[in-house]
C-alpha positions in Angstrom: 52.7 41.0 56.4 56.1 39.9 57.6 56.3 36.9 60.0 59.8 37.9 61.8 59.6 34.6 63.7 62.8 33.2 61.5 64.2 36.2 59.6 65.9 34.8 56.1 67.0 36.7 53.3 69.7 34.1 51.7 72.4 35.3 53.9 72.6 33.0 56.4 73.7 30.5 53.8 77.2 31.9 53.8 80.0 31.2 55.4 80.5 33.6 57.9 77.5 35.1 58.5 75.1 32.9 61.0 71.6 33.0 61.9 72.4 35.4 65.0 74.1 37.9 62.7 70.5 37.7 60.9 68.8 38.2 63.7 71.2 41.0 64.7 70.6 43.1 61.1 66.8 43.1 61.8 67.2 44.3 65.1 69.5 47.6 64.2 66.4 47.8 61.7 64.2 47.9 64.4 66.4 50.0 66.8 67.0 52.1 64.0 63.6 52.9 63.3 62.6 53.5 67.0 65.8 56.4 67.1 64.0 58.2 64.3 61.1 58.3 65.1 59.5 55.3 62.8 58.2 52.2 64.4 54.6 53.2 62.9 55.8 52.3 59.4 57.1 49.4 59.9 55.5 46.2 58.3 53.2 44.5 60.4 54.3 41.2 62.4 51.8 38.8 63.3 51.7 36.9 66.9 48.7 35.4 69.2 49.9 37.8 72.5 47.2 39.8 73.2 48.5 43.1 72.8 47.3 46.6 74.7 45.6 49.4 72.4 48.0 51.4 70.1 50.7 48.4 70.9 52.1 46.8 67.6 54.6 43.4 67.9 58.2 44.3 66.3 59.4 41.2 66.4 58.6 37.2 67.3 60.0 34.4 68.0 61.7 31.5 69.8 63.4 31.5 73.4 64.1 29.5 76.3 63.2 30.8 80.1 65.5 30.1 82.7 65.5 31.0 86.6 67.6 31.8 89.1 66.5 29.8 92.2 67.3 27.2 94.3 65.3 22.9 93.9 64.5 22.7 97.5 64.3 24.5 101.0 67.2 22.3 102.4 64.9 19.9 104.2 65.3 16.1 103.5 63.6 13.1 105.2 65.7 11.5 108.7 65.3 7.8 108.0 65.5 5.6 111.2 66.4 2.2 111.1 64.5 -0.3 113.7 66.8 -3.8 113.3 66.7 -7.8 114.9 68.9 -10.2 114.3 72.7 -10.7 115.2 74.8 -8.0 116.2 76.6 -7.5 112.7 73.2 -7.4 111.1 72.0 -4.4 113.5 75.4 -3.0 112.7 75.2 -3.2 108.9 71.4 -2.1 109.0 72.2 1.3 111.2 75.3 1.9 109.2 73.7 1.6 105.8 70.8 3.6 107.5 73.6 6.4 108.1 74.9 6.6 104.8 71.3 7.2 103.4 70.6 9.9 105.7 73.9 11.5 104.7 73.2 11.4 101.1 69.8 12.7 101.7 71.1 15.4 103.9 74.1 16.1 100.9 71.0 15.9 98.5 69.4 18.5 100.2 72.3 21.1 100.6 72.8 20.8 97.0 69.4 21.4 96.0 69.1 24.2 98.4 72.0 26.5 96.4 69.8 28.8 93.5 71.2 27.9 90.1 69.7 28.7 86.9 67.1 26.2 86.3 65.1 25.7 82.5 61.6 25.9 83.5 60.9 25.8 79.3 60.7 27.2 75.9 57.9 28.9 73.8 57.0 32.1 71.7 58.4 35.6 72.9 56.5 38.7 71.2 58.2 41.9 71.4 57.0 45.5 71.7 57.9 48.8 72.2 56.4 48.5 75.7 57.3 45.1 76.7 58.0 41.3 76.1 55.3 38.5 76.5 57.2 35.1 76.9 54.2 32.6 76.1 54.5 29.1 78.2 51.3 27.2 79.9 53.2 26.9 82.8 55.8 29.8 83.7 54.2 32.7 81.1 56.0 35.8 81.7 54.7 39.4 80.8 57.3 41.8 81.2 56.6 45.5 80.8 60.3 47.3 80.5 58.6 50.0 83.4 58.6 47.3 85.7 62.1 45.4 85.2 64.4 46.5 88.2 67.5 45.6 86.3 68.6 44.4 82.6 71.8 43.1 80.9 72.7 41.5 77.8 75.3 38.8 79.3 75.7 36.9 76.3 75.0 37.8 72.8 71.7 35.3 72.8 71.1 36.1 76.9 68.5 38.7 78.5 69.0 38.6 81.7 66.5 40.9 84.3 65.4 41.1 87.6 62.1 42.2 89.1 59.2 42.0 91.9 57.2 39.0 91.2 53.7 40.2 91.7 52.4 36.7 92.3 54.5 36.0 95.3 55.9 40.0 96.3 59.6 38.1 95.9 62.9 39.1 94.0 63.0 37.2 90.5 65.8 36.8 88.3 65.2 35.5 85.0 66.7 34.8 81.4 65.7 34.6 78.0 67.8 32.8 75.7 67.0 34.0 72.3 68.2 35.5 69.2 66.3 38.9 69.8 68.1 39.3 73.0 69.7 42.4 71.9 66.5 43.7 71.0 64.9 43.2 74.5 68.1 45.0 75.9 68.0 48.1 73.5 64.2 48.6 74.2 64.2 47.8 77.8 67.4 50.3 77.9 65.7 53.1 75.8 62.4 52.9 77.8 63.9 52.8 81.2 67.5 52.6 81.6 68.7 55.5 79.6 71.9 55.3 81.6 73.0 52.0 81.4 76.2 51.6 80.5 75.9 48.5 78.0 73.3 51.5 76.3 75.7 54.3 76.3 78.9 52.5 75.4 77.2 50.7 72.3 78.1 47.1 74.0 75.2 45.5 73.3 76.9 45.5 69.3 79.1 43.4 68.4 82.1 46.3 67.6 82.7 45.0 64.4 79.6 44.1 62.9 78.6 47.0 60.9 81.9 46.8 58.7 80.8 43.1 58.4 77.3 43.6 57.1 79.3 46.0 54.5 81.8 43.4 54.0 79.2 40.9 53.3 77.7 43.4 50.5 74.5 44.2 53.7 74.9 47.1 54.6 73.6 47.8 58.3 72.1 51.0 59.6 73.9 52.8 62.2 71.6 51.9 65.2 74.2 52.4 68.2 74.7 56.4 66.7 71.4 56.7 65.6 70.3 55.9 69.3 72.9 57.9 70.8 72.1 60.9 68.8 68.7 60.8 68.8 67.1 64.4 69.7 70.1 66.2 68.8 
């Protein structure tokens, strides 16, 4: 069995070639394998996600979750200020009541604007179906049939948006991982065939086959294989 939760083969001790570009290699094996036909034979890849009948894991490994959404609803607590005593004690006590409020009230603008906001990291297993992000607290299960959007928008970012079933709202989230690529390709081949980032091979890097040659690795075509596949 192969444990693809840190794939090493020696290269990534060179200059030049990094951990992602690892990580990259084994995916157009993946991808590869999926345009012809041979995710089957494949070596099997451990991982604790419960996994649906006929479903095999392709790849494991680390990533960190991130939402778009907002801290708070806007809403802050109006302090008022009840003082006795001279006239400029009443006066400095309301004032520096005022200046509270205001910061409260800034406070709670702020927090009110969505951002992306880290809600952790764990243990993402991959499929042909889907990708299980496993977290105690904000575990996400996301078959590709479901997502209503996808994009790769950085070489180590899956971003996607979808109906959260919990709450029946709009969620936008990202996976910061090394497999993002993979999670694009599959999400793309299972249900956005016309995606763009798909059909004009930009989820690859356009010079990193000729590097894997350069580097005496040798990568499989994956973007032509996947382009070509059925013809």
């Amino acid at each position: 069995m192969n444990d693809f939760y840190a794939p090493a083969s020696g290269m990534e001790k060179q200059p030049g070639w990094s951990w992602l570009d690892e990580y990259l290699w084994v995916s157009c094996d993946i991808i590869s394998d999926l345009a012809e036909g041979r995710l089957g034979q494949r070596p099997l890849v451990t991982t604790v996600a419960r996994l649906e009948p006929g479903e095999r894991a392709l790849a494991v490994g680390h990533a960190t979750r991130l939402t778009w959404r907002a801290l708070g609803d806007g809403s802050y607590m109006h302090r008022s200020v009840v003082a006795f005593g001279s006239p400029t004690f009443v006066l400095g006590s309301m004032a520096g009541s005022a200046l509270g409020n205001s910061a409260r009230r800034r406070a709670a603008a702020n927090d009110a604007q969505p951002r992306w906001v880290v809600d952790g990291s764990g243990e993402i297993t991959v499929t042909a179906r889907k990708v299980y992000f496993g977290h105690p607290q904000c575990p996400l299960d996301l078959a590709w049939s479901g997502l209503d959007t996808i994009d790769l928008v950085a070489p180590e970012v899956f971003q996607t948006s979808f109906r959260n079933i919990r709450n029946g709202r709009q969620t936008t989230v990202q996976l910061h991982t090394p497999w993002a690529s993979l999670l694009f390709i599959l999400a793309a081949v299972a249900a956005f065939p016309a995606h763009p980032r798909l059909l004009g091979s930009g989820w690859l890097p356009p010079d990193f086959e000729r590097r894997c040659t350069a580097f005496g690795r040798p990568c499989r075509p994956a973007s032509h294989l996947l382009l070509n596949r059925g013809q």
